[in-house]
N, C-alpha and C positions, 0 to 999 in steps of 0.2 A: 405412294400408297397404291394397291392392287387395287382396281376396278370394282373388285367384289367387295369391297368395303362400302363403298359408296349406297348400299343398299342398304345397308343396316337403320335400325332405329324408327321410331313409327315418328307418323306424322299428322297434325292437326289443319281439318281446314277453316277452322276460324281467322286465319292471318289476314290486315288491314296494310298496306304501306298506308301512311298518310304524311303527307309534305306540306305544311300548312295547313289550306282549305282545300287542299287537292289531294283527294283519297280514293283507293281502289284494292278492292279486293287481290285485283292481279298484283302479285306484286316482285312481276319480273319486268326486268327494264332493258331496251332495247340503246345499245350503248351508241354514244355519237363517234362516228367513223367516218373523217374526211375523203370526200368522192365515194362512198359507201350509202351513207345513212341518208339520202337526198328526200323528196316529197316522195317519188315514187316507190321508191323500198319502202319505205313508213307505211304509205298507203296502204300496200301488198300488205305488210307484218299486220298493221292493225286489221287488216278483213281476215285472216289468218289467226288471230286471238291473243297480237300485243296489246298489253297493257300499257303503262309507261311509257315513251321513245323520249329520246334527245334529237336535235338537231344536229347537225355539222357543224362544226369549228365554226365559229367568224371572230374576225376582230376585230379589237376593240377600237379598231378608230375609224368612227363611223363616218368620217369622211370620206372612207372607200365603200361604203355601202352603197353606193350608184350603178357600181359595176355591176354586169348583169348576172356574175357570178353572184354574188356577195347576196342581188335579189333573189336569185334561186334558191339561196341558203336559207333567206329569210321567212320565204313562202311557208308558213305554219300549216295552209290549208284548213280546211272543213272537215272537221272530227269531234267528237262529244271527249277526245281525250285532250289533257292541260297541253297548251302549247308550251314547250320546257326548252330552251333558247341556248347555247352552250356559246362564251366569249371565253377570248383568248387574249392575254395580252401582259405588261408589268406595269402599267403607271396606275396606280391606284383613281384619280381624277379621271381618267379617259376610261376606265374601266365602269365606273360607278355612272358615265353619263350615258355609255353604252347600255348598257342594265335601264337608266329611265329611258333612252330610245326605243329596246325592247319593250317596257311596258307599256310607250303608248302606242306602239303598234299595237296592242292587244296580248302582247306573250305573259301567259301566266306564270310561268318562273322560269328564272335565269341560274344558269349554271356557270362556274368559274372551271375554267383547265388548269388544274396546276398535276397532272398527271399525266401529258403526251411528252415521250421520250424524243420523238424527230428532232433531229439537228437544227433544222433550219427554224423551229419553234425555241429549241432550249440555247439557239443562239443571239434570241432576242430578250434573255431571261426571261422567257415566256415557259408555259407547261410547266413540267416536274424537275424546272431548273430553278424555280423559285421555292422549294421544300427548301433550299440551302440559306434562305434567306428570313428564318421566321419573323425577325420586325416588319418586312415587307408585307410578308404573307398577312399578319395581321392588321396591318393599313388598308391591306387594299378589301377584305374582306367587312372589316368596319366601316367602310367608304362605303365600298357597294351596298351592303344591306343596311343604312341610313340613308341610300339614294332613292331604295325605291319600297313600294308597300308590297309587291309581290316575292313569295318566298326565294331565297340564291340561296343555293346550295352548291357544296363542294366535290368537284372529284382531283383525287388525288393517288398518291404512291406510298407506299410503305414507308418510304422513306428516300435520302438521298444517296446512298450505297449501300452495301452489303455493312459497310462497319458503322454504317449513321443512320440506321433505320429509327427517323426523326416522328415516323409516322403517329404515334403516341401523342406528341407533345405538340404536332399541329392542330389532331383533330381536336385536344382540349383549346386551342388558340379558336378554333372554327368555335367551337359552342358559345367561348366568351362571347364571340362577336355579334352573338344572333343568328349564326346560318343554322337553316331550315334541317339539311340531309346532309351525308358526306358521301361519298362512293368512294371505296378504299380498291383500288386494284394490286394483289399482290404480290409484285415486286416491284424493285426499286428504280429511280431515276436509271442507276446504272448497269439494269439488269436487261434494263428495252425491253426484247418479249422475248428475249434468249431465258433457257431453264424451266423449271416448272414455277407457277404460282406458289407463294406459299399463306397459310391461312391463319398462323399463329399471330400473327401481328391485326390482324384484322378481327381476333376474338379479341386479342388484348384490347383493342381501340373500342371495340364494341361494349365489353363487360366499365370501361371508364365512362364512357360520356351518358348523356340519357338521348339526347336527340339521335332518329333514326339512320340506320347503318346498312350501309348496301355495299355485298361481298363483290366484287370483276375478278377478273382472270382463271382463264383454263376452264371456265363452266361451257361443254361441248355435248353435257346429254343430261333429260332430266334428272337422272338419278343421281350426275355430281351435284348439281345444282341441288335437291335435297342435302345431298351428304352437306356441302357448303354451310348450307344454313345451318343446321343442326351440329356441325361443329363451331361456327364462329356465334351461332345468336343471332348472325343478322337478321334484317326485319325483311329482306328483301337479297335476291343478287339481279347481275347488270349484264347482259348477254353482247361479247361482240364479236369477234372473226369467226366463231362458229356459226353464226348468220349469215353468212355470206354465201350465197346460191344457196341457203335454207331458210327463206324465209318462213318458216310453217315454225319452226324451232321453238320460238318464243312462245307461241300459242302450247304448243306441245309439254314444254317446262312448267306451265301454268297450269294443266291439265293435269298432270301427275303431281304437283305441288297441292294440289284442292282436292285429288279423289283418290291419289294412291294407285292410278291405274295408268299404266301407259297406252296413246292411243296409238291406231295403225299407224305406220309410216306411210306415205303417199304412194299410190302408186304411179306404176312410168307415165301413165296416160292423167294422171292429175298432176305430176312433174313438170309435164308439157303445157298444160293448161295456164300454170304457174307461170310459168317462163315466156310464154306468147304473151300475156296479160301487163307482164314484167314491159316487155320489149315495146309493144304499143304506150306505154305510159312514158317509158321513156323515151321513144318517137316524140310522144304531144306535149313533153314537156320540156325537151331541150331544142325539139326542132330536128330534122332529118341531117345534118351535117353533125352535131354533135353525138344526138341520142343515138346514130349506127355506131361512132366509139364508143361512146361510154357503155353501150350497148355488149360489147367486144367481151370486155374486165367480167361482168354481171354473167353472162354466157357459162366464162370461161370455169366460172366458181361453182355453175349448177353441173358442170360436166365432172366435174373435178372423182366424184363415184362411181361415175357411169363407163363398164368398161368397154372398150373399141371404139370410146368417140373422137378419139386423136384426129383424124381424119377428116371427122368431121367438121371440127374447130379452128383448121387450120382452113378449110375453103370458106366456112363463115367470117373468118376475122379477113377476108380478100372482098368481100362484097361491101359497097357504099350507097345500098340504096336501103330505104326503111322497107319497103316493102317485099325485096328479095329474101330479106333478114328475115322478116313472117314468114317469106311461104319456106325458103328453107327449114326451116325450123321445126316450122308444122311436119314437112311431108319427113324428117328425121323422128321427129317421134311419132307418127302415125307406122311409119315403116317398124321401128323398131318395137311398137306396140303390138304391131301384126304379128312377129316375129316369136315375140316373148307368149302371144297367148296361144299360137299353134305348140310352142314347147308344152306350157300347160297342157293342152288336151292332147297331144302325147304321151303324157306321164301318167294321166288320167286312165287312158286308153290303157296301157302297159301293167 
């Protein structure tokens, strides 16, 4: 569908997500993305104006929860927003006891994966390998939300192929069971992230069930994100690889979802702000050996618009020190700031 569609039809700002006891006006969601969605992107999105986040994948056998990875995953942090916990896994029992280990750490709601395509997930009959299996899916969902008093809810896939888009007849399996929410991302097990999303299955699932429906896939600018809603119903959508080096996005989708207006894009000199702010957080939270990698990926995504930075990103991803990683950085966009506002007051001048 053309771009220019995506704008049509008016819109109300009275909308509520509400997931259990955990309600909010915003009600766009920040989607859990492993090596993506850590404390520090979160951080960033919620000062920035996400509402909702998920966590990163963990799984469910909390026996590997010692790893310092596994801790990092867990760290909910200091936020007035619900801590929403994402497990992964197929045994219904080790699933539901992961859910009460989340709760008594404090997580206010727990989310099931049966919607990541990765191989080495849907080799475990984990993620959107287990659509194929709905007596499981319904075990394990009845398990879990009997395990624990805080709301679990579901993300999922349309379906498990292009000819068995089952997605229908899980999310009524989900509501028998008591989960709270579903996130329906629009295409299937077999589709991965190849093609475009599609949205008819995710009106269908929405116009069946009553508990709330949250649209994913391909929302990259407010105004799909509106079109989304107002063609499926949902009560909310779920924002993920267009986040990536934007974290401002979700804030942005929210703001034109509540007032009809789009706000300024950032400019280069608050891009930079973003980005340094990004880099130190990740510095103090994985520590100078990792946070310069992971630091790398996070870089590479805010550059990814920005034209001539090739150059650039190839001598930062050579440097291993945290602090080199700041000043380069800095002095790349101070320079390039300089740059961009004598053009302005050339055009000005002219």
């Amino acid at each position: 569908m053309a771009k220019s569609d995506y704008t049509r039809g008016s819109w109300g700002s009275d909308r509520l997500l509400q997931i259990g006891a955990c309600k909010n006006e915003n009600c766009v969601v920040l989607a859990p993305m492993a090596g993506v969605t850590d404390k520090p992107f979160r951080d960033l999105c919620k000062k920035l104006g996400a509402g909702f986040m998920i966590t990163e994948m963990i799984s469910s056998e909390s026996s590997l929860w010692s790893t310092r990875k596994s801790r990092q995953r867990l760290d909910f942090g200091n936020t007035d927003l619900p801590s929403w916990i994402q497990i992964a896994g197929s045994d219904p029992m080790m699933l539901g006891q992961a859910a009460r280990a989340i709760e008594s750490l404090g997580g206010q709601m727990v989310d099931i994966n049966m919607g990541c395509p990765a191989k080495k997930v849907c080799r475990k009959a984990a993620g959107s390998a287990l659509l194929k299996h709905e007596p499981l899916v319904e075990e394990i969902l009845r398990t879990v939300v009997n395990a624990v008093k805080i709301p679990v809810t579901l993300k999922m896939r349309t379906g498990w192929s292009r000819t068995a888009r089952n997605g229908l007849s899980v999310a009524r399996i989900a509501e028998d069971c008591g989960v709270a929410a579903i996130t329906v991302h629009g295409r299937t097990k077999e589709c991965g992230f190849s093609g475009e999303a599609e949205y008819e299955t995710i009106a269908a699932i929405k116009a069946s069930v009553s508990l709330p429906v949250i649209a994913n896939g391909d929302i990259d600018s407010p105004e799909k994100a509106r079109w989304v809603m107002e063609y499926t119903g949902a009560d909310g959508v779920m924002i993920g690889r267009a986040a990536q080096g934007k974290p401002w996005l979700i804030g942005d989708v929210d703001h034109y979802l509540r007032t009809g207006r789009k706000r300024e894009e950032p400019s280069f000199e608050e891009i930079g702000k973003h980005l340094l702010a990004h880099l130190s957080a990740l510095h103090r939270f994985y520590g100078e050996i990792s946070g310069v990698r992971i630091a790398r990926k996070h870089v590479g995504w805010y550059l990814i618009n920005i034209l001539g930075s090739d150059d650039f990103r190839q001598q930062f991803n050579k440097i291993d020190l945290a602090t080199e990683q700041i000043e380069i950085a800095g002095r790349y966009f101070d320079t390039k700031a300089n740059k961009r506002n004598t053009f302005v007051e050339k055009d000005i001048a002219a």
